[in-house]
TIVO-109641 format. One record per residue (C-alpha): residue in one letter; x, y, z. Coordinates in steps of 0.25 Angstrom, whole numbers, plus 5000, padded with zeros to 4 digits. Example, Ala and Ser with C-alpha at 12.3 -4.5 7.8 and 13.67 -1.06 7.14 Angstrom:
REM TIVO-109641
{'A'; {5049; 4982; 5031}};
{'S'; {5055; 4996; 5029}};
//
This chain:
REM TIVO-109641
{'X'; {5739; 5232; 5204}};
{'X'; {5753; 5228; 5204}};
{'X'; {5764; 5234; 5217}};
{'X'; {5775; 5239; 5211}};
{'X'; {5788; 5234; 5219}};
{'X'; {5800; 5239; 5210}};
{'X'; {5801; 5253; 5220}};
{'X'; {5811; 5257; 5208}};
{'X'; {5822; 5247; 5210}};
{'X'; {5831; 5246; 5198}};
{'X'; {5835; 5234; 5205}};
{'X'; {5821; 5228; 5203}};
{'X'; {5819; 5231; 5189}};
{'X'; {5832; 5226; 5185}};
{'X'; {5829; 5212; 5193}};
{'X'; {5813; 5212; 5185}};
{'X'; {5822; 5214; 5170}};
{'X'; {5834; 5208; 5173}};
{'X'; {5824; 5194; 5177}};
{'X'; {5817; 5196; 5164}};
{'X'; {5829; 5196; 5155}};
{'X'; {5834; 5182; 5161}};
{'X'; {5821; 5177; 5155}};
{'X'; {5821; 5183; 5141}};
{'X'; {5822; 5171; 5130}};
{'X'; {5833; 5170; 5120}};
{'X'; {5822; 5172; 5109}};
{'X'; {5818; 5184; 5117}};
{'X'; {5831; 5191; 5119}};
{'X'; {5833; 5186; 5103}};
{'X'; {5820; 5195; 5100}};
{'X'; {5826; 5208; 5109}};
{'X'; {5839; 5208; 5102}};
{'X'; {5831; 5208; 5088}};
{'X'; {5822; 5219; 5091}};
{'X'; {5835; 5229; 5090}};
{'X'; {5838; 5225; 5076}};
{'X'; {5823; 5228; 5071}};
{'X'; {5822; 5240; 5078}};
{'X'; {5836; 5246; 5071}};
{'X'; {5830; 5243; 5057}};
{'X'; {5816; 5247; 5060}};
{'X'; {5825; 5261; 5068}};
{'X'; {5830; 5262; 5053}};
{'X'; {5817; 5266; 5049}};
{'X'; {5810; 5281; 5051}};
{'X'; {5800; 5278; 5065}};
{'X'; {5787; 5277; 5058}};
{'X'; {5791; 5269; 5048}};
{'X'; {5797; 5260; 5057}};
{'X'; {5785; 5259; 5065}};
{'X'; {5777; 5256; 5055}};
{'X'; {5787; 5243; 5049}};
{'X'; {5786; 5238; 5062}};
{'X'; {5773; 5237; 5064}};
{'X'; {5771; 5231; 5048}};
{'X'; {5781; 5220; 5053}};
{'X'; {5774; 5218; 5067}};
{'X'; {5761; 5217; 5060}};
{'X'; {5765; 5207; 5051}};
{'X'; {5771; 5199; 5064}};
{'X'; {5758; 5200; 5071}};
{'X'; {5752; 5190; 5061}};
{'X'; {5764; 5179; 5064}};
{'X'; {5766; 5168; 5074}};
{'X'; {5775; 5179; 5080}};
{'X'; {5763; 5186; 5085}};
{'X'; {5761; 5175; 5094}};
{'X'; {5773; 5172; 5098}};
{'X'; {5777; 5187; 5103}};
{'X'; {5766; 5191; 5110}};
{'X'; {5770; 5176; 5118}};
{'X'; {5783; 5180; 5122}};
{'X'; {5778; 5192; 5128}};
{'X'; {5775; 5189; 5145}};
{'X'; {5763; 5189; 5150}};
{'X'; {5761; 5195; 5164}};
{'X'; {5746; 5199; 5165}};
{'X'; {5742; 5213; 5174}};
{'X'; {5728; 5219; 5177}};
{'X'; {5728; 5234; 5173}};
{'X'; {5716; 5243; 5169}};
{'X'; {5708; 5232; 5170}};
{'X'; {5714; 5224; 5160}};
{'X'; {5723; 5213; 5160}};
{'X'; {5737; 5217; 5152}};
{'X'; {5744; 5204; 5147}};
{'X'; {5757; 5211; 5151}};
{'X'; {5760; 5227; 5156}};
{'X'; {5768; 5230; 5142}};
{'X'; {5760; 5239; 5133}};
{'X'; {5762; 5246; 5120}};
{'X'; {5760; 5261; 5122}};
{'X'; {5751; 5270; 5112}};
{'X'; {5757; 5275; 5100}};
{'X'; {5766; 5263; 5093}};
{'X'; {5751; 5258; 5085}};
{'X'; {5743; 5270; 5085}};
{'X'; {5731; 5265; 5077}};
{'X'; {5730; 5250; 5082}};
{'X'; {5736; 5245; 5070}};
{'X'; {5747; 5235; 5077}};
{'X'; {5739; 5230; 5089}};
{'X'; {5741; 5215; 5085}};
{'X'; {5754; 5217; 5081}};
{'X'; {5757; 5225; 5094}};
{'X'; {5750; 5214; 5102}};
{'X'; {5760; 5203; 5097}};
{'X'; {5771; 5210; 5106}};
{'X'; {5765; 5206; 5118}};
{'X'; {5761; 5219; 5124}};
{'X'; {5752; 5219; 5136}};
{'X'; {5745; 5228; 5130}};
{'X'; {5746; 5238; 5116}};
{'X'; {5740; 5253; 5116}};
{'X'; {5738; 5257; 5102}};
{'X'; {5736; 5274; 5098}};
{'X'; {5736; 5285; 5101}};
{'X'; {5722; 5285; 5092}};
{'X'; {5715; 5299; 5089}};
{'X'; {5700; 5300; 5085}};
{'X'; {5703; 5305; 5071}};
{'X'; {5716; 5300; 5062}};
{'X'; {5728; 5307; 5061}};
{'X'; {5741; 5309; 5055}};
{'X'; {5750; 5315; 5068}};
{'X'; {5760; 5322; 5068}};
{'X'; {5770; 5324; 5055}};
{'X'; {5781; 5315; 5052}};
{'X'; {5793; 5312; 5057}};
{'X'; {5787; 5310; 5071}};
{'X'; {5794; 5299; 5078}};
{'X'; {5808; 5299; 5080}};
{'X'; {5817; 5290; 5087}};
{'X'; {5827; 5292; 5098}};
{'X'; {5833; 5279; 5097}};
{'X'; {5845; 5283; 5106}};
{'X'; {5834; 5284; 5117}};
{'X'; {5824; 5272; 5113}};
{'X'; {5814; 5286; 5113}};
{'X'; {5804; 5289; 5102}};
{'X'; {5799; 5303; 5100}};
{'X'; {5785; 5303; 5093}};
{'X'; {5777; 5315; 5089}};
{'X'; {5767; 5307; 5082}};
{'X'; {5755; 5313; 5084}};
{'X'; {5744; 5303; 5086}};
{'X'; {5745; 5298; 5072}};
{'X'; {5734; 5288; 5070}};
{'X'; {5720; 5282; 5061}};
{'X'; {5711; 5287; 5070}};
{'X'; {5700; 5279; 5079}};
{'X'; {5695; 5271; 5068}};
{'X'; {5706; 5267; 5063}};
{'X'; {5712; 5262; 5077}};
{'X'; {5700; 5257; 5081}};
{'X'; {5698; 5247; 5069}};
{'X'; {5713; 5243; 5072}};
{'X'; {5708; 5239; 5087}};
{'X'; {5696; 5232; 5083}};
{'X'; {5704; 5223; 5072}};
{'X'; {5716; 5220; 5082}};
{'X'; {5716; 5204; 5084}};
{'X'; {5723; 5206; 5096}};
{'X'; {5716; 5206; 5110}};
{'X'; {5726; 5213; 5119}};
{'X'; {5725; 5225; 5128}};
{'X'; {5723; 5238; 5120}};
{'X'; {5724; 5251; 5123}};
{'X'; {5719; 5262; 5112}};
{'X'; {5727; 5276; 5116}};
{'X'; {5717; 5288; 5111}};
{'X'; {5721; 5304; 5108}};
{'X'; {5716; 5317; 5101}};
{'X'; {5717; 5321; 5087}};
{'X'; {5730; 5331; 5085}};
{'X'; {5718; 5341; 5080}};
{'X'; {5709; 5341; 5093}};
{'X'; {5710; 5352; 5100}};
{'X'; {5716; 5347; 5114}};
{'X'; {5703; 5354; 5121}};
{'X'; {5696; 5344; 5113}};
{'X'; {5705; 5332; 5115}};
{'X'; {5694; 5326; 5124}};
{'X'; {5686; 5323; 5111}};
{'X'; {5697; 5315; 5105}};
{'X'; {5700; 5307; 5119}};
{'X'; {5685; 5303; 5120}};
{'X'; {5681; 5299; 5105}};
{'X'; {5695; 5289; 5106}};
{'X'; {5688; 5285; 5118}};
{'X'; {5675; 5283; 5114}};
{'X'; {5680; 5275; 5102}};
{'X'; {5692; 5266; 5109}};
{'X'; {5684; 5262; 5118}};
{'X'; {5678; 5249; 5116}};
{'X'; {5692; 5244; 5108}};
{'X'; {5701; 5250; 5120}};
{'X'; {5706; 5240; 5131}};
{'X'; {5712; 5254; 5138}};
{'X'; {5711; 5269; 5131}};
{'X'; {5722; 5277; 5133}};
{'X'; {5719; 5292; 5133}};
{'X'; {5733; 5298; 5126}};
{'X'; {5733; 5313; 5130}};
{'X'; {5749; 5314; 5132}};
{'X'; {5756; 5313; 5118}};
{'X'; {5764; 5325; 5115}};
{'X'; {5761; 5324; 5101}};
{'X'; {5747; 5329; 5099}};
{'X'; {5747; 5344; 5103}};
{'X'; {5743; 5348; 5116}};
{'X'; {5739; 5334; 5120}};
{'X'; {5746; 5333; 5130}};
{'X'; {5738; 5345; 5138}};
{'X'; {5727; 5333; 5141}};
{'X'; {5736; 5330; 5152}};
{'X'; {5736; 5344; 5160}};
{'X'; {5725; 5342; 5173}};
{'X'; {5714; 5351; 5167}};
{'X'; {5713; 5343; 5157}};
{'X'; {5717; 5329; 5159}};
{'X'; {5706; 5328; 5170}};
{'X'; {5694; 5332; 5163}};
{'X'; {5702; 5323; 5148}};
{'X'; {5700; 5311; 5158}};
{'X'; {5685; 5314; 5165}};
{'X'; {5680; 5315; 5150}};
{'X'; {5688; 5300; 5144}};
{'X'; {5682; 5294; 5159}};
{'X'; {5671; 5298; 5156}};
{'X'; {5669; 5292; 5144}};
{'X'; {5677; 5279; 5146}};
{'X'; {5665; 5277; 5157}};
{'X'; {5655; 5278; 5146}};
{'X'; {5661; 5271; 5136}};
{'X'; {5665; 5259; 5144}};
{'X'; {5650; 5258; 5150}};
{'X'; {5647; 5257; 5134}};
{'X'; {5656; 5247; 5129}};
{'X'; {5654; 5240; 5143}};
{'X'; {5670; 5239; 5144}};
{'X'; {5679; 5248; 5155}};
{'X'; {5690; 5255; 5145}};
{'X'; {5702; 5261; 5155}};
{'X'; {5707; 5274; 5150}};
{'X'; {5721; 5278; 5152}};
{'X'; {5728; 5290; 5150}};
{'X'; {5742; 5292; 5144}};
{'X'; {5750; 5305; 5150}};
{'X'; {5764; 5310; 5147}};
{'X'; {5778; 5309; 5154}};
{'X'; {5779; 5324; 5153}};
{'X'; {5770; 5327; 5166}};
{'X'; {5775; 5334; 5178}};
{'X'; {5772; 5323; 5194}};
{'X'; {5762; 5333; 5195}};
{'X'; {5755; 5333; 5182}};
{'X'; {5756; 5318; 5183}};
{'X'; {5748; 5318; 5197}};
{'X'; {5739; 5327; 5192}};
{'X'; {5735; 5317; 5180}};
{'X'; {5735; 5305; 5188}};
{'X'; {5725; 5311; 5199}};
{'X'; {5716; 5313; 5185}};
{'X'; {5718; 5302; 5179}};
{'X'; {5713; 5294; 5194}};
{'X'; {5701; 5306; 5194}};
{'X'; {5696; 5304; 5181}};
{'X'; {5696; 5288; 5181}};
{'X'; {5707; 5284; 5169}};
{'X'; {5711; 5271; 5172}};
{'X'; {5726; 5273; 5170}};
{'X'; {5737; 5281; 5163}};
{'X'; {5748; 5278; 5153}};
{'X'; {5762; 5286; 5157}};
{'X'; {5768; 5290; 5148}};
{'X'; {5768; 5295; 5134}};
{'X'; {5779; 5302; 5127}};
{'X'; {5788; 5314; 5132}};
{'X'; {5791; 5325; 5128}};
{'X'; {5804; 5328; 5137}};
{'X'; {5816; 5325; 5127}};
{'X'; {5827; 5326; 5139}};
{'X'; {5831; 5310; 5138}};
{'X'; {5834; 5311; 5124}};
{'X'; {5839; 5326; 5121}};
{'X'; {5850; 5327; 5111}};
{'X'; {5845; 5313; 5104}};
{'X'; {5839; 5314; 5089}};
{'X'; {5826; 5316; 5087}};
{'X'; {5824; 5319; 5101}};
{'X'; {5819; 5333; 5098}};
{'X'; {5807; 5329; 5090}};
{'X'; {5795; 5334; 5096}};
{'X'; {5785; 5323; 5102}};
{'X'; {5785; 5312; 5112}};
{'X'; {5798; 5305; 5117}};
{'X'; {5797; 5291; 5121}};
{'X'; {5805; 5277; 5125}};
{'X'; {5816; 5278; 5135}};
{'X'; {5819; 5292; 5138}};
{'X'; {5804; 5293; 5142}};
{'X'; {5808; 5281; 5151}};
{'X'; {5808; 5289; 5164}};
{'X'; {5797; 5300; 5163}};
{'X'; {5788; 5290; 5159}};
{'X'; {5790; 5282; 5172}};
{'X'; {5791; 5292; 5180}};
{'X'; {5777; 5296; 5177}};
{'X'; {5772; 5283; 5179}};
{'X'; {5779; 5284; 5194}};
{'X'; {5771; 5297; 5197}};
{'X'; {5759; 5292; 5192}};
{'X'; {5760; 5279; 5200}};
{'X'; {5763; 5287; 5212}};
{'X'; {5749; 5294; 5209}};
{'X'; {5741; 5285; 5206}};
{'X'; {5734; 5272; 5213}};
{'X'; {5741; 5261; 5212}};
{'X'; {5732; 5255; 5203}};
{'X'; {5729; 5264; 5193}};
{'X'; {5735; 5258; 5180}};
{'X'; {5747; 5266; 5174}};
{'X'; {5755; 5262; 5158}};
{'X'; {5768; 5265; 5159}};
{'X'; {5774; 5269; 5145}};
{'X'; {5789; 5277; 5142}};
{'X'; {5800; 5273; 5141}};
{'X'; {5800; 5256; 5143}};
{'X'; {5811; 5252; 5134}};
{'X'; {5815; 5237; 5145}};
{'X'; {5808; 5231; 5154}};
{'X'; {5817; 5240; 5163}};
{'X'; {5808; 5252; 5160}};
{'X'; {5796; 5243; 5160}};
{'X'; {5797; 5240; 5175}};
{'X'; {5802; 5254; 5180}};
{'X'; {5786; 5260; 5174}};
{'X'; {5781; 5248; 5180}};
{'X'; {5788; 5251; 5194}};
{'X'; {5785; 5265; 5191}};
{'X'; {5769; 5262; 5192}};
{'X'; {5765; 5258; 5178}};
{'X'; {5755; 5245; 5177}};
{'X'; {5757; 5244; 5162}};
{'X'; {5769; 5248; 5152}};
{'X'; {5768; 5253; 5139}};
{'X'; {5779; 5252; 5127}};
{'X'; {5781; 5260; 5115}};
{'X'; {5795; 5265; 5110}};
{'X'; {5804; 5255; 5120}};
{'X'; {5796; 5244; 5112}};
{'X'; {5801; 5251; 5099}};
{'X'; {5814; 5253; 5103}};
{'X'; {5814; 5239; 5111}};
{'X'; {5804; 5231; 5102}};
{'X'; {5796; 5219; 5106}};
{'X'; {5803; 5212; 5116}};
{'X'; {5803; 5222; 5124}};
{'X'; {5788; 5218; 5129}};
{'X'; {5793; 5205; 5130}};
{'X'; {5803; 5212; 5139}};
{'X'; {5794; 5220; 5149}};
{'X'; {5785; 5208; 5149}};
{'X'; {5793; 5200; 5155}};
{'X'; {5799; 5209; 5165}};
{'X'; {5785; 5213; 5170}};
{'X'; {5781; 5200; 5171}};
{'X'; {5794; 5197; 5179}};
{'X'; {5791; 5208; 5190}};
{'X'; {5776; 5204; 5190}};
{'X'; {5780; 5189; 5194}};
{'X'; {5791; 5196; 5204}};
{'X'; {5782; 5204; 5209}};
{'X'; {5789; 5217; 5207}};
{'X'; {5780; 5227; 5204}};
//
């Protein structure tokens, strides 16, 4: 595992981003100056919709020289994590292609990695519309969407037909209409099914949108949640003769103690990492803003510093080599290195890629590789 030198020196992560700007292409500052003018006509649309447009023209793209030629511009800088070998440390997180229906498209972006779900065993409609709002003047998305998806068979069909061969992970949760003292239930039959198709599992207990989900996380019942899914990983990886690493996606909302507490179980009962963080429910950073009232889970920018933070009291926990996905809040390459110097060994994106677009992987990329080669963390 890599040492981390940056000791949270501003000085050092301005020198890293500052030495990747001198080596941005014309064509590629060309691309970053264009992404604000899509994003302003696709902002002119309601979010859904939005989303869904963007992914009908990114499909069609997928299918064009384009493809190629995007996924190339993206640097490659190769790192050992979980037992499998991540082309680059720049994921996309859980929630932006629920059912799997993008994952070529998706890989065309050059993400190290893509994480696709939240997938429930049974299909459902989530929560009522409206149910993502945008808080644009804080680059923060507040979703309450509510594990809307196809169910297993549906997501699994999509995983089986992807033509693409990269790093997936397959995010799993409960039905809204489980009882939370049955969620167990739920967890293992997405298990047992995503198994065999999943090169990491993620174990979503932290959304705040599914009621009472979120008590997954206290001590009395995260411990004996996680001996259960060991348990059966074991089984099934002796099975389908393949060794599946399980992870665990908490929330920012946790006290240093709380956050202890989960770290000493998730070492005792043998996950093999831990995604930090999810969504918050603190509205302090955008108080007063539209929409910033709406109940569900705020993310992008202003979730920024919880996010890291966690990541920080994690890292000062856990081994050293015990594999930690930073997601919250990276919007610059900036905000990339500080959850990397924090402790993370892997990075996530989801709303500073809406708000930023494609570039910036190409962005983050680049940087990293930059501190790799530099040896700065």
């Amino acid at each position: 595992m890599h040492e981390r030198k940056f000791g949270g020196s501003d000085c050092a992560l301005t020198a890293v981003t500052a030495n990747y700007t001198t080596k941005l292409t014309p064509s590629d500052h060309t691309f970053m100056n264009l992404y604000p003018l899509i994003r302003a006509l696709l902002f002119r649309f309601e979010p859904e919709t939005a989303h869904r447009l963007t992914f009908a023209l990114l499909d069609m793209a997928a299918k064009t020289p384009w493809c190629t030629y995007a996924r190339g511009k993206v640097t490659s800088s190769p790192v050992d994590v979980m037992g499998l070998t991540f082309p680059n440390r720049i994921g996309l997180a859980a929630g932006l292609d629920k059912n799997g229906d993008h994952i070529d498209a998706l890989s065309c972006l050059g993400f190290g990695f893509i994480e696709i779900g939240t997938v429930t065993p049974r299909a459902q409609p989530g929560n009522p519309r409206p149910r993502l709002f945008r808080l644009a003047d804080a680059e923060a998305l507040i979703n309450r969407m509510g594990f809307n998806n196809d169910g297993l068979e549906s997501f699994l069909d999509n995983v089986q037909n992807r033509n693409s061969k990269g790093i997936l992970g397959l995010n799993i949760g409960k039905n809204f209409d489980t009882p939370i003292e049955r969620a167990l239930d739920d967890y293992l039959i997405g298990l047992r099914e995503v198994h065999r198709f999943a090169d990491y599992v993620t174990i979503n207990i932290s959304s705040p949108n599914t009621k009472n989900l979120r008590q997954l996380q206290a001590s009395d019942q995260f411990g004996p949640l996680l001996a259960a899914l060991k348990k059966q990983k074991d089984e099934l990886d002796r099975q389908n003769e393949r060794q599946v690493p399980i992870v665990v996606k908490i929330a920012p909302d946790l006290s240093g103690e709380e956050i202890e507490s989960m770290a000493r179980l998730l070492l005792d009962e043998g996950m093999d990492g831990v995604i930090a963080t999810n969504t918050t429910i603190d509205r302090a950073m955008v108080s007063g803003l539209p929409h910033a009232d709406e109940a569900g889970g705020l993310s992008g920018r202003p979730v920024r510093k919880a996010s890291t933070e966690v990541i920080r009291h994690l890292r000062a926990t856990l081994p050293a080599d015990f594999p930690i996905i930073g997601v919250g809040g990276i919007d610059s390459a900036a905000a990339a290195l500080e959850k990397i110097e924090a402790g993370a060994d892997l990075l996530q994106l989801y709303t500073g890629f809406i708000y930023r677009g494609p570039g910036l992987i190409r962005e983050i990329a680049q940087a990293l590789a930059s501190a790799d080669r530099s040896q700065q963390f």
